[in-house]
py3Dmol code that shows the C-alpha trace and the ligand (Angstrom):
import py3Dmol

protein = """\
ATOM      1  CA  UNK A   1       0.000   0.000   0.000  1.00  0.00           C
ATOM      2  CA  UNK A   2       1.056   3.634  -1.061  1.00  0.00           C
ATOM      3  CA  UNK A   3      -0.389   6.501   0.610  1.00  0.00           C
ATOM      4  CA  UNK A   4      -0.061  10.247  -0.144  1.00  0.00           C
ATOM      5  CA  UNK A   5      -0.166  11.822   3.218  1.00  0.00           C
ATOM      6  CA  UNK A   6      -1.067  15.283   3.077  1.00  0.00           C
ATOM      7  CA  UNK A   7      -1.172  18.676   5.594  1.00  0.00           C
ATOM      8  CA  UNK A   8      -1.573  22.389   5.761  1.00  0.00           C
ATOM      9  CA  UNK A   9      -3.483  23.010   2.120  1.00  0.00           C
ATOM     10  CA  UNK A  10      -4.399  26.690   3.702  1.00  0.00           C
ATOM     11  CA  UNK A  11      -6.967  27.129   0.475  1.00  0.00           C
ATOM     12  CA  UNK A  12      -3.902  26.405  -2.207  1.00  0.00           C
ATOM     13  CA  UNK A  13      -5.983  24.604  -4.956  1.00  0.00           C
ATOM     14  CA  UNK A  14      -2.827  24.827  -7.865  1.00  0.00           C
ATOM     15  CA  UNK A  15      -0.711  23.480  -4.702  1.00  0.00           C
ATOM     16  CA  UNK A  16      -2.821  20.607  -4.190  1.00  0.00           C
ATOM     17  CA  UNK A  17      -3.275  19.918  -7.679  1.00  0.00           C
ATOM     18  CA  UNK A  18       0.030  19.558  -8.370  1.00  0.00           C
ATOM     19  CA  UNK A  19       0.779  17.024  -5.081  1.00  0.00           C
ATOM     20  CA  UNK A  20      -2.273  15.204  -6.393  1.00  0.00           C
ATOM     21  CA  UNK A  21      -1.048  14.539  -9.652  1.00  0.00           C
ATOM     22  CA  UNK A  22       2.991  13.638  -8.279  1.00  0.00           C
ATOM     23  CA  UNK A  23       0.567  10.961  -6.056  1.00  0.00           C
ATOM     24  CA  UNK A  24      -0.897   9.795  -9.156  1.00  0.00           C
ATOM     25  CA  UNK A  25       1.812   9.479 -11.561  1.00  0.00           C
ATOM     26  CA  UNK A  26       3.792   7.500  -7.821  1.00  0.00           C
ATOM     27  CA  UNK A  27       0.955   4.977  -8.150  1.00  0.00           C
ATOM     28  CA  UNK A  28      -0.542   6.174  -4.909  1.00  0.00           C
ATOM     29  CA  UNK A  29      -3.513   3.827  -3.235  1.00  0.00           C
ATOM     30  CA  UNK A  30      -4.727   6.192  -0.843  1.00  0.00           C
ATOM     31  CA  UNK A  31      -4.833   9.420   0.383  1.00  0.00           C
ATOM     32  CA  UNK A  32      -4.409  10.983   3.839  1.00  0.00           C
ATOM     33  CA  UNK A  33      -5.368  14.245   4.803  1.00  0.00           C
ATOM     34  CA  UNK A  34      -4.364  15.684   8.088  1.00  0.00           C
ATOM     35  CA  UNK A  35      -6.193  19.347   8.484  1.00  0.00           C
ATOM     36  CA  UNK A  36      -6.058  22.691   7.660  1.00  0.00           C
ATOM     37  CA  UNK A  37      -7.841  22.521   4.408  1.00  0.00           C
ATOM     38  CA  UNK A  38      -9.144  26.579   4.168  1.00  0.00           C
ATOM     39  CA  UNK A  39      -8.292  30.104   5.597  1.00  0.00           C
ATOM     40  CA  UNK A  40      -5.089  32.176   4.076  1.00  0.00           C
ATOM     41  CA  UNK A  41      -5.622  31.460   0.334  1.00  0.00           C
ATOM     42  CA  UNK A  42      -8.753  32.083  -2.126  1.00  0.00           C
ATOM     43  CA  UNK A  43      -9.809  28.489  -2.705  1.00  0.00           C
ATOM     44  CA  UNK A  44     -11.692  26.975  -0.167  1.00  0.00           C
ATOM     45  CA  UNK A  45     -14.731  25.189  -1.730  1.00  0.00           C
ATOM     46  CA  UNK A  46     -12.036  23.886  -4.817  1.00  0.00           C
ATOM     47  CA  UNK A  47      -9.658  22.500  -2.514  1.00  0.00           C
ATOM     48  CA  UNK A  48     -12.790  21.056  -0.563  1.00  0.00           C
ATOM     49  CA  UNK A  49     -14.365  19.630  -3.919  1.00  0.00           C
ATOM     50  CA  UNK A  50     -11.593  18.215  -4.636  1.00  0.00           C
ATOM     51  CA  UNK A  51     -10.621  16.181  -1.305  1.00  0.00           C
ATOM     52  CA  UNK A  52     -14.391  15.101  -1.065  1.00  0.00           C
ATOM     53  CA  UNK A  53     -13.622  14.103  -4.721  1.00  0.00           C
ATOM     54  CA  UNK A  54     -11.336  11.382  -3.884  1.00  0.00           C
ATOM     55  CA  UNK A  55     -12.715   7.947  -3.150  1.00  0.00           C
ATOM     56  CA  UNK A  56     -11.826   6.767   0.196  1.00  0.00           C
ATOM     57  CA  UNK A  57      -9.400   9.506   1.336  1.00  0.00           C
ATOM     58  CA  UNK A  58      -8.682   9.640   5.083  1.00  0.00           C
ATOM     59  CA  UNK A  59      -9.535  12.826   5.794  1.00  0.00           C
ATOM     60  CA  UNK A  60      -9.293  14.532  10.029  1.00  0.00           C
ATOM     61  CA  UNK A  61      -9.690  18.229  11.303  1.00  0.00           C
ATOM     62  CA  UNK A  62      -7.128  20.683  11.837  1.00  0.00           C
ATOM     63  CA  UNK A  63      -7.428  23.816  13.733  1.00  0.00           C
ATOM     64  CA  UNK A  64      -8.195  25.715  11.389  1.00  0.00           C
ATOM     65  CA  UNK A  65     -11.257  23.386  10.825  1.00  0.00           C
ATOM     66  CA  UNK A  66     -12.310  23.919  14.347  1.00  0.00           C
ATOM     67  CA  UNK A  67     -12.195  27.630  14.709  1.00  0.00           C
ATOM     68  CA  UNK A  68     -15.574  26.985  12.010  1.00  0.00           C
ATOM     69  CA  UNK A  69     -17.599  25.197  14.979  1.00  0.00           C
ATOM     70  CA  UNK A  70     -16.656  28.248  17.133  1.00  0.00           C
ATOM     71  CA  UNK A  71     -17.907  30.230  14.120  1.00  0.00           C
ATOM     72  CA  UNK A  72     -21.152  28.458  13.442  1.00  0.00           C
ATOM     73  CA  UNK A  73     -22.936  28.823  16.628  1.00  0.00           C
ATOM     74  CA  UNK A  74     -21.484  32.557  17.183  1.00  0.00           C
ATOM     75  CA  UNK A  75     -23.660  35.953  16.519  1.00  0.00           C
ATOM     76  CA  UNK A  76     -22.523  37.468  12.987  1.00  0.00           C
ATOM     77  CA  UNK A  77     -23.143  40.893  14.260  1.00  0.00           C
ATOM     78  CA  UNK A  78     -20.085  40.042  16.423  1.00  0.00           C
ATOM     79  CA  UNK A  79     -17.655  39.456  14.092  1.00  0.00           C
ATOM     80  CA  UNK A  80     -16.170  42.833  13.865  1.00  0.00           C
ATOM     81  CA  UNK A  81     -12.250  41.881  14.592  1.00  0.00           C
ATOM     82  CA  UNK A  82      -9.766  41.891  11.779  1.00  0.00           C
ATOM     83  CA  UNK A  83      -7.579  39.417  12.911  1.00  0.00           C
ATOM     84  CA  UNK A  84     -10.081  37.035  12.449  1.00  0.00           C
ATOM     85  CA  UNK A  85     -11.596  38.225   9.067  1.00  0.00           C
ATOM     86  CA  UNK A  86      -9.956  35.227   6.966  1.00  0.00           C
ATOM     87  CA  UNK A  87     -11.703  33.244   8.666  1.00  0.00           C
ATOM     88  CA  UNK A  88     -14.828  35.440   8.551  1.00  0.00           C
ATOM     89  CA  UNK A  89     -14.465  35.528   5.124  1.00  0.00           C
ATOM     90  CA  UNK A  90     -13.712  31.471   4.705  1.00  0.00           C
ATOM     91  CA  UNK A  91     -17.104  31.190   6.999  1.00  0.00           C
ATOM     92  CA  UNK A  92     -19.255  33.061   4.416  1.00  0.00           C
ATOM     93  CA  UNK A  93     -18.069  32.051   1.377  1.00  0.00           C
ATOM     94  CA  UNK A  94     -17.241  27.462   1.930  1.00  0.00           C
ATOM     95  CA  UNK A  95     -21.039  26.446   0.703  1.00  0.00           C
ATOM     96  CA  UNK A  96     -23.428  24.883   3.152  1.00  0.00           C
ATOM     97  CA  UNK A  97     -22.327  21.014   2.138  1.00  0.00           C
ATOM     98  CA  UNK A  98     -18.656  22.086   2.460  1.00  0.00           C
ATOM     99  CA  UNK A  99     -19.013  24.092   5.822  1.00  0.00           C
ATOM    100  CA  UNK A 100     -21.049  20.601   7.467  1.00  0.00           C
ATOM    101  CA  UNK A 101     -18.472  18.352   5.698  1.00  0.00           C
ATOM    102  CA  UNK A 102     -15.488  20.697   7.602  1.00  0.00           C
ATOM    103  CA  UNK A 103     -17.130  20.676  10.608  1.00  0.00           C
ATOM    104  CA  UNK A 104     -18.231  16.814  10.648  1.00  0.00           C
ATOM    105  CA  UNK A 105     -14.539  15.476  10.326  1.00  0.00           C
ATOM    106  CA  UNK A 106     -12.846  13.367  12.940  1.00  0.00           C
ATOM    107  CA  UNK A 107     -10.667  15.020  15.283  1.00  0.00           C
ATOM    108  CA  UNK A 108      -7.776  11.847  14.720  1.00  0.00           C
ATOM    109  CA  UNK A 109      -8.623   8.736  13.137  1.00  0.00           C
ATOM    110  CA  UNK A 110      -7.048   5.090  13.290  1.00  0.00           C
ATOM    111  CA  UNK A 111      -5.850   3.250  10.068  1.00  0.00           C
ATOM    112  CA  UNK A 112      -5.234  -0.437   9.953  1.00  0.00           C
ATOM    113  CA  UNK A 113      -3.606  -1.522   6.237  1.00  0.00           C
ATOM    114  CA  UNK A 114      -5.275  -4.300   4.482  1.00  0.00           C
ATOM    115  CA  UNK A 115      -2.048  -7.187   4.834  1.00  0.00           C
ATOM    116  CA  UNK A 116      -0.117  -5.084   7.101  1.00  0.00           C
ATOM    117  CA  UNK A 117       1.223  -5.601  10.426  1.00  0.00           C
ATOM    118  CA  UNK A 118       1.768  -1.341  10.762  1.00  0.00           C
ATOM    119  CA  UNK A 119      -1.563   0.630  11.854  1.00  0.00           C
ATOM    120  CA  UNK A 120      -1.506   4.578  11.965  1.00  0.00           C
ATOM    121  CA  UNK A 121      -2.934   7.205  13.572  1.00  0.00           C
ATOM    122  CA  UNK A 122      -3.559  10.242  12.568  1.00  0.00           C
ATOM    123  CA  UNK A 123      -3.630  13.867  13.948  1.00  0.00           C
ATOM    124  CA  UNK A 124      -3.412  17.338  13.231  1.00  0.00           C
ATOM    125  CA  UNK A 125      -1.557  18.540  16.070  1.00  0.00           C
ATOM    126  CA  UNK A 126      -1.451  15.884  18.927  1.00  0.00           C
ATOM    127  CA  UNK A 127      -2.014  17.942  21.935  1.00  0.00           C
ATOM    128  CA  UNK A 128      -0.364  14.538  24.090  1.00  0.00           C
ATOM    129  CA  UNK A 129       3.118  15.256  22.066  1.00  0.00           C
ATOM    130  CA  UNK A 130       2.980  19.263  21.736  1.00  0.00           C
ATOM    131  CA  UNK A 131       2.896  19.710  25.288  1.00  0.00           C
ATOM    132  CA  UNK A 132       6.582  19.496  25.085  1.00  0.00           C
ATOM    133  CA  UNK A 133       8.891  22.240  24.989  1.00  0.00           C
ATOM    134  CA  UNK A 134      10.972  20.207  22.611  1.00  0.00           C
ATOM    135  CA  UNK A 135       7.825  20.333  19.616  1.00  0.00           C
ATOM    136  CA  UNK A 136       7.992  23.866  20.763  1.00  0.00           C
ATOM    137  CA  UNK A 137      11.526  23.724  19.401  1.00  0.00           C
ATOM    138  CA  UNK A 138      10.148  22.105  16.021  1.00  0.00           C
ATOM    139  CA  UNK A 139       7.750  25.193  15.435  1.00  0.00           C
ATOM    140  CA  UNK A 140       8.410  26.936  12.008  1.00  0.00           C
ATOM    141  CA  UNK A 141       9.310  30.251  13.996  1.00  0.00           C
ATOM    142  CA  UNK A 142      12.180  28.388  15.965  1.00  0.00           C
ATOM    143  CA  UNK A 143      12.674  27.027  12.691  1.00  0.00           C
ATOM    144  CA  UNK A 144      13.453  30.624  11.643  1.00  0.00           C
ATOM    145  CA  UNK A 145      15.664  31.402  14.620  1.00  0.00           C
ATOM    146  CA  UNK A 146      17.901  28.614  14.470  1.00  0.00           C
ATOM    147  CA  UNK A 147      18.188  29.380  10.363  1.00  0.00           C
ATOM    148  CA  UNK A 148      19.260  33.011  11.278  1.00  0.00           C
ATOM    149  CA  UNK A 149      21.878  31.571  13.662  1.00  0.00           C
ATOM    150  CA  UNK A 150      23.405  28.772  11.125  1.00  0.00           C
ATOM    151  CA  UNK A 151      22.087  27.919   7.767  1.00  0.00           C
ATOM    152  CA  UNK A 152      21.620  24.312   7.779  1.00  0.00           C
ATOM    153  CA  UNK A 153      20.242  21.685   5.494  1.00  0.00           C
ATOM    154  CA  UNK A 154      17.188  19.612   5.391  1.00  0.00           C
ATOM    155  CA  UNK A 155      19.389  16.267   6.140  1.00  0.00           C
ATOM    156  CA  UNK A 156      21.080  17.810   9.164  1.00  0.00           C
ATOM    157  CA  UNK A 157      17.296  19.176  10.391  1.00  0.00           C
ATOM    158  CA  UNK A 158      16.130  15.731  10.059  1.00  0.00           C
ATOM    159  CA  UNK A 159      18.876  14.592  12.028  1.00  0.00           C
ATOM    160  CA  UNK A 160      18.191  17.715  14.718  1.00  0.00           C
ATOM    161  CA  UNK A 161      14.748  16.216  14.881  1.00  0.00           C
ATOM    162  CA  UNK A 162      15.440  12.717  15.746  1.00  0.00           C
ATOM    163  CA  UNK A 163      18.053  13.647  18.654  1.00  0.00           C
ATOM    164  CA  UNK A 164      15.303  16.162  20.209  1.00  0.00           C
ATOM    165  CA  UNK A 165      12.997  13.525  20.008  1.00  0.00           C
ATOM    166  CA  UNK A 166      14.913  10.558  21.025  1.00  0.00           C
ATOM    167  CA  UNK A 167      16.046  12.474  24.438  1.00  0.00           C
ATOM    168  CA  UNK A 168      13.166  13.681  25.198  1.00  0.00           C
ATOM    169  CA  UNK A 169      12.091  10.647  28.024  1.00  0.00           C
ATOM    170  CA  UNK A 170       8.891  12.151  28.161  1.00  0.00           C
ATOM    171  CA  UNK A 171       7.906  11.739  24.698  1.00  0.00           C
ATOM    172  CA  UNK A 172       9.695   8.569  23.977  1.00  0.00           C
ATOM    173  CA  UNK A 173       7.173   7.072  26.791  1.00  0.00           C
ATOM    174  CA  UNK A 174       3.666   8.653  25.395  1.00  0.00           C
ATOM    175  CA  UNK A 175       4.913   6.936  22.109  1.00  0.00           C
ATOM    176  CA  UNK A 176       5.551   3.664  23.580  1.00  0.00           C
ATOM    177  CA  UNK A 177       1.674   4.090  25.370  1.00  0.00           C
ATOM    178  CA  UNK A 178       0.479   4.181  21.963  1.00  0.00           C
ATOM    179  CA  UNK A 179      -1.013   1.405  20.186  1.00  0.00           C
ATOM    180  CA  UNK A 180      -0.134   2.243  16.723  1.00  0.00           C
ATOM    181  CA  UNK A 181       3.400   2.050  15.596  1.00  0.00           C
ATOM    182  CA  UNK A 182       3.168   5.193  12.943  1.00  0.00           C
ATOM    183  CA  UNK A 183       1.569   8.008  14.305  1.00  0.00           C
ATOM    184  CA  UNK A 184       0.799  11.340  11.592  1.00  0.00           C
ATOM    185  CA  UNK A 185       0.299  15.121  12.084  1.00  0.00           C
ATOM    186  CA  UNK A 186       1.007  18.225  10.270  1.00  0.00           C
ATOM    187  CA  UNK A 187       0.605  21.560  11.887  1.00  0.00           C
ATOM    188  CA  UNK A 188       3.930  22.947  12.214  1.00  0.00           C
ATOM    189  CA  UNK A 189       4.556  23.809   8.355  1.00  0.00           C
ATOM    190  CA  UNK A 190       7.533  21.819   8.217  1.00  0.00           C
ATOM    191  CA  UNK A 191       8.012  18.285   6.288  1.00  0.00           C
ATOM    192  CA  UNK A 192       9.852  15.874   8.680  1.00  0.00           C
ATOM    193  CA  UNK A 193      10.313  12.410  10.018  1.00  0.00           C
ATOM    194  CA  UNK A 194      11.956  10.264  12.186  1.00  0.00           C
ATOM    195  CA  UNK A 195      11.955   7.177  14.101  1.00  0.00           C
ATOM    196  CA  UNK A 196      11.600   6.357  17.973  1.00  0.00           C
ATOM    197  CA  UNK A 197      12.612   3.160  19.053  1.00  0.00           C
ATOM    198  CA  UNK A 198       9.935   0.913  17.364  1.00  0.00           C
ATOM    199  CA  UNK A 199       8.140   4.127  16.560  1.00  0.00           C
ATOM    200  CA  UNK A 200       7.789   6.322  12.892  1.00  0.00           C
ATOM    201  CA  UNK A 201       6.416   9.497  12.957  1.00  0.00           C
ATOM    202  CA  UNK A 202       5.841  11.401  10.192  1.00  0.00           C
ATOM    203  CA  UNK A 203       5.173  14.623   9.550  1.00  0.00           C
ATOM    204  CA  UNK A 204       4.684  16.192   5.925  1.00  0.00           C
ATOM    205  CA  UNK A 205       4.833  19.532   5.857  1.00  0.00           C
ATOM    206  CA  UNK A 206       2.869  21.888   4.354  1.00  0.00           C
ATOM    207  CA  UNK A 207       1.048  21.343   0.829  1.00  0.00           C
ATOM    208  CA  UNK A 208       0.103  24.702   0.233  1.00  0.00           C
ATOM    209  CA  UNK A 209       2.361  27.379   2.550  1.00  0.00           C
ATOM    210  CA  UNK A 210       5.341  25.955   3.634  1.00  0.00           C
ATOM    211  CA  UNK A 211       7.437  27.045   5.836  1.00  0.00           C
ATOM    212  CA  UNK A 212      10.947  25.323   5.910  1.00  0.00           C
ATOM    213  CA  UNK A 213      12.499  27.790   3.388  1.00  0.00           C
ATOM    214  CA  UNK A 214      11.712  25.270   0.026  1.00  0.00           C
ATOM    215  CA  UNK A 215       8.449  26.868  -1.353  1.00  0.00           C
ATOM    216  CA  UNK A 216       7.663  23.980  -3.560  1.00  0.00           C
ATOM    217  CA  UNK A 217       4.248  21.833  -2.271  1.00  0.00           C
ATOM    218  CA  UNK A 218       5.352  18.864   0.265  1.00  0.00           C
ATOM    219  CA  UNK A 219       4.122  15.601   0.730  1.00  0.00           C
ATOM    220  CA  UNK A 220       5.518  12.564   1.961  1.00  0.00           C
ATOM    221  CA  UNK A 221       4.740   8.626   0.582  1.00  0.00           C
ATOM    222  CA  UNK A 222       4.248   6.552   3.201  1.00  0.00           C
ATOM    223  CA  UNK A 223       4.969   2.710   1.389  1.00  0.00           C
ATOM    224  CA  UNK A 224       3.993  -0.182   3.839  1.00  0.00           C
ATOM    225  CA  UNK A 225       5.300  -3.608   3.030  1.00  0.00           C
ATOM    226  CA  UNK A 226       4.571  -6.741   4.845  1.00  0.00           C
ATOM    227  CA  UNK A 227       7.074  -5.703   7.507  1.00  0.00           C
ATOM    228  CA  UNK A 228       8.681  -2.667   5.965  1.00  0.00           C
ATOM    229  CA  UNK A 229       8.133   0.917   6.339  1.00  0.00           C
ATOM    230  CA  UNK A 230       9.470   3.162   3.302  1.00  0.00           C
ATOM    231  CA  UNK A 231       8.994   7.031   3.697  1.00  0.00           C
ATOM    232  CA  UNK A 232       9.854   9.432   0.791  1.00  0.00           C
ATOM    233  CA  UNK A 233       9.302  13.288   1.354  1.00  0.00           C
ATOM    234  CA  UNK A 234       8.316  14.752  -2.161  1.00  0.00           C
ATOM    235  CA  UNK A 235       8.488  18.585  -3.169  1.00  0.00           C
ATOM    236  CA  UNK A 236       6.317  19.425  -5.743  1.00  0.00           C
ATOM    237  CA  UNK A 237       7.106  22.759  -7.799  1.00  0.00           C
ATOM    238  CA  UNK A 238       3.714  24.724  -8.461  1.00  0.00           C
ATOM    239  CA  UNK A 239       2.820  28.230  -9.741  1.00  0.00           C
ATOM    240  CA  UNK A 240       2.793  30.062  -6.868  1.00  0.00           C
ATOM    241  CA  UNK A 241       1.943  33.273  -9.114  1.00  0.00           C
ATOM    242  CA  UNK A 242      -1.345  31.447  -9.803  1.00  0.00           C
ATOM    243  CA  UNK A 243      -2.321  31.053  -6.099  1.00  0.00           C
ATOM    244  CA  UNK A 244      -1.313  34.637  -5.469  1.00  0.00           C
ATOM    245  CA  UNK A 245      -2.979  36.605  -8.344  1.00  0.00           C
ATOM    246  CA  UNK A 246      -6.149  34.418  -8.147  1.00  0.00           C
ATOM    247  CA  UNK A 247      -6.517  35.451  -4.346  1.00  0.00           C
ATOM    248  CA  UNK A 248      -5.457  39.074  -4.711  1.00  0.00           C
ATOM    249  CA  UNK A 249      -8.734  39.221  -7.126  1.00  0.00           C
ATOM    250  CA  UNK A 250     -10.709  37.903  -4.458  1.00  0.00           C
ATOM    251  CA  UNK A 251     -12.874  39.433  -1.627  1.00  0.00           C
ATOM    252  CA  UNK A 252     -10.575  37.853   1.007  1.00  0.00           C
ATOM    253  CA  UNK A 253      -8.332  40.188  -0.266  1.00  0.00           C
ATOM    254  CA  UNK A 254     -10.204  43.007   0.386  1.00  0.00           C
ATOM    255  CA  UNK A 255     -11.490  41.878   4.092  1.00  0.00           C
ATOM    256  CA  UNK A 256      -7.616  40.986   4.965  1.00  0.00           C
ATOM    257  CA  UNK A 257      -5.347  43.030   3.096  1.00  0.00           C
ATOM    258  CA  UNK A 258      -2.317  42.717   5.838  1.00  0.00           C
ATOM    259  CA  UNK A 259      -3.005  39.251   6.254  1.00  0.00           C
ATOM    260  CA  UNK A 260      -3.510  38.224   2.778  1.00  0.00           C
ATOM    261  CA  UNK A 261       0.345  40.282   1.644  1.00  0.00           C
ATOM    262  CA  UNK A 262       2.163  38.339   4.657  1.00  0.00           C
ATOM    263  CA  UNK A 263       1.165  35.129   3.337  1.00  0.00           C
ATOM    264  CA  UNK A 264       2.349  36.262  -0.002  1.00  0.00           C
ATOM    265  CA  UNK A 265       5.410  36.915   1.771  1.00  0.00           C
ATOM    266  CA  UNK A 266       5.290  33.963   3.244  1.00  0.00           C
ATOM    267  CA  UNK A 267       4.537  31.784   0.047  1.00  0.00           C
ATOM    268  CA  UNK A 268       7.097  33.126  -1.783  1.00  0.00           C
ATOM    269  CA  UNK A 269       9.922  32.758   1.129  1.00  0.00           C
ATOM    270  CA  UNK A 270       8.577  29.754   2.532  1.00  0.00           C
ATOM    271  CA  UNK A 271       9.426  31.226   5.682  1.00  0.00           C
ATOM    272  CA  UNK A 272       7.589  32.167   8.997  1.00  0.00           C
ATOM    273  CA  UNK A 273       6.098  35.478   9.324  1.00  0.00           C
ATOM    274  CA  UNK A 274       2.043  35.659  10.969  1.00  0.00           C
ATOM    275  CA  UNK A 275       3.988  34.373  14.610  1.00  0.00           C
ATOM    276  CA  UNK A 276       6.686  37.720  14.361  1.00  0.00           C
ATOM    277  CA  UNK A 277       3.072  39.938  13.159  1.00  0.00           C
ATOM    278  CA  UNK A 278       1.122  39.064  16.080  1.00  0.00           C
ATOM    279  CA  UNK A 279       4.486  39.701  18.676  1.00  0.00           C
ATOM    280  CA  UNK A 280       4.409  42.998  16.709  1.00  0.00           C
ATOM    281  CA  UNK A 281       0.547  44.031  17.261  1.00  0.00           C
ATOM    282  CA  UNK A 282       0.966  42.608  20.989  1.00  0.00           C
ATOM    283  CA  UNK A 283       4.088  44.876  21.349  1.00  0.00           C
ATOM    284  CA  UNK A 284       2.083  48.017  20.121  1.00  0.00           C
ATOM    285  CA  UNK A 285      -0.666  46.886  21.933  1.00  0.00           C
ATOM    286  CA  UNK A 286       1.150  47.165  25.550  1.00  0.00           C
ATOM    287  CA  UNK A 287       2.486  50.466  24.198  1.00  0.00           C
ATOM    288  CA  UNK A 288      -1.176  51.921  24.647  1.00  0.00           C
ATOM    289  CA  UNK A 289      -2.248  49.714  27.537  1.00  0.00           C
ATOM    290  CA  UNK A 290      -4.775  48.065  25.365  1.00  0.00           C
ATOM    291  CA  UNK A 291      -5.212  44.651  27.184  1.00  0.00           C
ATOM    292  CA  UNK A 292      -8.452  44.021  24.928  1.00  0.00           C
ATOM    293  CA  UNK A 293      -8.373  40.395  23.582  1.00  0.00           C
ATOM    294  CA  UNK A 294      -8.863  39.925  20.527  1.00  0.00           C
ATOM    295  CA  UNK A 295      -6.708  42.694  19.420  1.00  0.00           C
ATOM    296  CA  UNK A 296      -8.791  46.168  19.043  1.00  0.00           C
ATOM    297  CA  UNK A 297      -9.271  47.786  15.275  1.00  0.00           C
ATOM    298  CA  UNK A 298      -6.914  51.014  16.715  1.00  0.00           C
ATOM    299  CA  UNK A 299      -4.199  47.989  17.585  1.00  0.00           C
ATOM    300  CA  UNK A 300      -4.465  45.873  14.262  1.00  0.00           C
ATOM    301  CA  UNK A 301      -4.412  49.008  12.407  1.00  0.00           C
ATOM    302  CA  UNK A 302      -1.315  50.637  13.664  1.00  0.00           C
ATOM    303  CA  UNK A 303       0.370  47.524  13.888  1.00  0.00           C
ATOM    304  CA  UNK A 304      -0.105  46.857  10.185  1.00  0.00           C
ATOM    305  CA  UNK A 305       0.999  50.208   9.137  1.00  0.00           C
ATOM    306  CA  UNK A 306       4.582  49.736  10.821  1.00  0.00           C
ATOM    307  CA  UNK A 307       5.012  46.412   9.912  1.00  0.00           C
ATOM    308  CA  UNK A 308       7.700  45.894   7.674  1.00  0.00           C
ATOM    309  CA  UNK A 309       8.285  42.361   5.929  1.00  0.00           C
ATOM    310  CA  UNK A 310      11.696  41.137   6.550  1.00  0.00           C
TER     311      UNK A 310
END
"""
ligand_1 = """\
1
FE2
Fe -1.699 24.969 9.240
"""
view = py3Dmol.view(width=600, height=400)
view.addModel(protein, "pdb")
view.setStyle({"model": 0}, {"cartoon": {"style": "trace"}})
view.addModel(ligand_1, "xyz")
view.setStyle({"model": 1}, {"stick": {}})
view.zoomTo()
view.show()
């Protein structure tokens, strides 16, 4: 069995297209689909089409996906803060089907292989493991810090990421707890995978706004044998220009200019940038002794005039 495991789509419909057709011309069986299918880019109900498209993908929720229940049973009147008007925006314009699909998924979700002795689980962002201060240390805005510091290759990350791991006592136990012997999540932006003792864990990255400084699409193949595990992280050039002159012509554009032109930034860097925004609005934020939460219209406002992208 071949599957395409797949994370962080953000509304990237040429993204996803192009992982879905590397899957098809790898001879891929099935599909998995760890969260965060909407919000940053102008393509949710395509890039929801087309996962509800494909027969017997495994598809779980991400956060992103469960910021809509918040959403669905809130007062519209209400929704009058602009760090939240992607999502605003998202809300109004995924069609009804979509929206109850996005809000129906499974949180995590078990697999068991036909002829396989391996069984998976899958997450989005496994609250159990991300306790840690060493995922902390995985994050795509550590990811930025330690780049700054030392440039260093995706071979010597990988092998950063399996000696955090491995020392971690803590972690190494939850993993043994677990009943599954590959466990899946996406979340942090960043394509990655190691083993732990008997353990794999996999995580693929981001399919449609990465953020390990390699802007192409990931995905990883995930190839189980009878008793071997084979992992092979793809990167998947796309037309970004597509993606961003599609959603510059859109309405989430206009509700979420600042947002909208860091992601931009961020598409075209493949590099962290919302996490140093928001330290910038909370900065200006203290500055006036507005302790509102979410961030007033006065805060958002100034604090997107004097950002500057890096
Ligand atoms: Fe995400």
């Amino acid at each position: 069995m071949r599957y395409a495991v797949i994370s962080d789509i953000h509304g990237n419909l040429p993204a996803l297209n192009a992982v879905i057709d590397d899957a098809k011309r790898n001879f891929i069986d099935e599909y998995v689909f760890v969260g965060d299918y909407y919000c940053d880019l102008a393509y949710p109900n395509e890039v929801v089409n087309t996962i509800k498209n494909i027969k017997g993908a495994h598809v779980i929720k991400g956060n992103k996906e469960k910021y809509l229940d918040v959403l669905l049973n809130s007062d519209q009147s209400e929704w009058v803060y602009e760090q939240f008007a992607p999502l605003y925006w998202n809300y109004r314009e995924l069609d009804d089907d979509n929206l109850q699909y996005l809000i129906g998924l499974p949180e995590d979700k078990k697999i068991q292989p036909p002829n396989s002795n391996h069984k998976m689980h899958l997450f989005h962002a496994p609250a159990f493991l991300f306790k840690s201060t060493n995922m902390d240390l995985l994050s795509s805005s550590k990811y930025v810090e330690r780049m700054i510091q030392e440039n260093f290759s995706h071979e010597e990350y990988l092998c950063y990421v399996q000696k955090i791991l491995s020392s971690d006592d803590k972690i190494v136990k939850i993993l043994d707890g677990l009943d599954t012997d590959i466990v899946i999540f996406g979340h942090s932006h960043i394509q990655w995978h190691a083993e732990i003792d008997t353990k794999v864990i996999i995580n693929p990255g981001s399919c449609g706004l990465p953020l390990d400084y390699d802007k192409r699409a990931a995905y990883t193949i995930l190839e189980l044998n009878e008793n071997a595990i084979n992992i092979l992280e793809r990167r998947i050039p796309y037309n970004i220009s597509d993606t961003i002159c599609y959603t510059m012509k859109s309405e989430l554009y206009i509700n979420a200019k600042t947002w909208c032109d860091i992601i931009f930034h961020q598409l075209n860097l493949a590099k962290e940038e919302i996490t140093f925004f928001f330290r910038h609005v909370e900065s200006i934020a203290k500055k006036k002794n507005d302790y509102s939460r979410p961030y007033s219209t006065t805060v958002w406002k100034e604090a997107a005039n004097s950002w500057k992208s890096n």
